[in-house]
C-alpha positions as CSV (number, residue, x, y, z in Angstrom):
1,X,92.6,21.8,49.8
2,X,89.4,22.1,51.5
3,X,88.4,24.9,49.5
4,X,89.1,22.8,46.5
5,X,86.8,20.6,48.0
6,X,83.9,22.8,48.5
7,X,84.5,23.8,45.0
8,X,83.9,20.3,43.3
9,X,80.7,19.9,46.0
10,X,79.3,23.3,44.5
11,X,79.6,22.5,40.8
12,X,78.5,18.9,41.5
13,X,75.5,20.4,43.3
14,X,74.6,23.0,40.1
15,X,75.7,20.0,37.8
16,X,72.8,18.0,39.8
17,X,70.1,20.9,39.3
18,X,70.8,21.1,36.2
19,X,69.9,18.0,35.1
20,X,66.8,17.9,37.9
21,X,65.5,20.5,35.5
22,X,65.9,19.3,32.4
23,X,64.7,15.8,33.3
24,X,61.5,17.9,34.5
25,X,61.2,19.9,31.5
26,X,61.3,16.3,29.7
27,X,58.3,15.2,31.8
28,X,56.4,18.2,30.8
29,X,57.3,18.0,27.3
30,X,55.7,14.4,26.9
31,X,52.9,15.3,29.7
32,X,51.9,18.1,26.8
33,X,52.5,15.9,24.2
């Protein structure tokens, strides 16, 4: 169970960076552009 747990937290937390990084790329992007 708590394992389980620490699972979801762990792909939450890459789900999260994930998107950080695009969102940043984005930024760039229109920053260039």
């Amino acid at each position: 169970m708590i394992l389980t747990a620490l699972a979801l937290k762990l792909k939450r937390q890459a789900h999260g960076d994930f998107k950080d990084r695009h969102f940043e790329a984005t930024l760039i992007v229109q920053a260039v552009s």
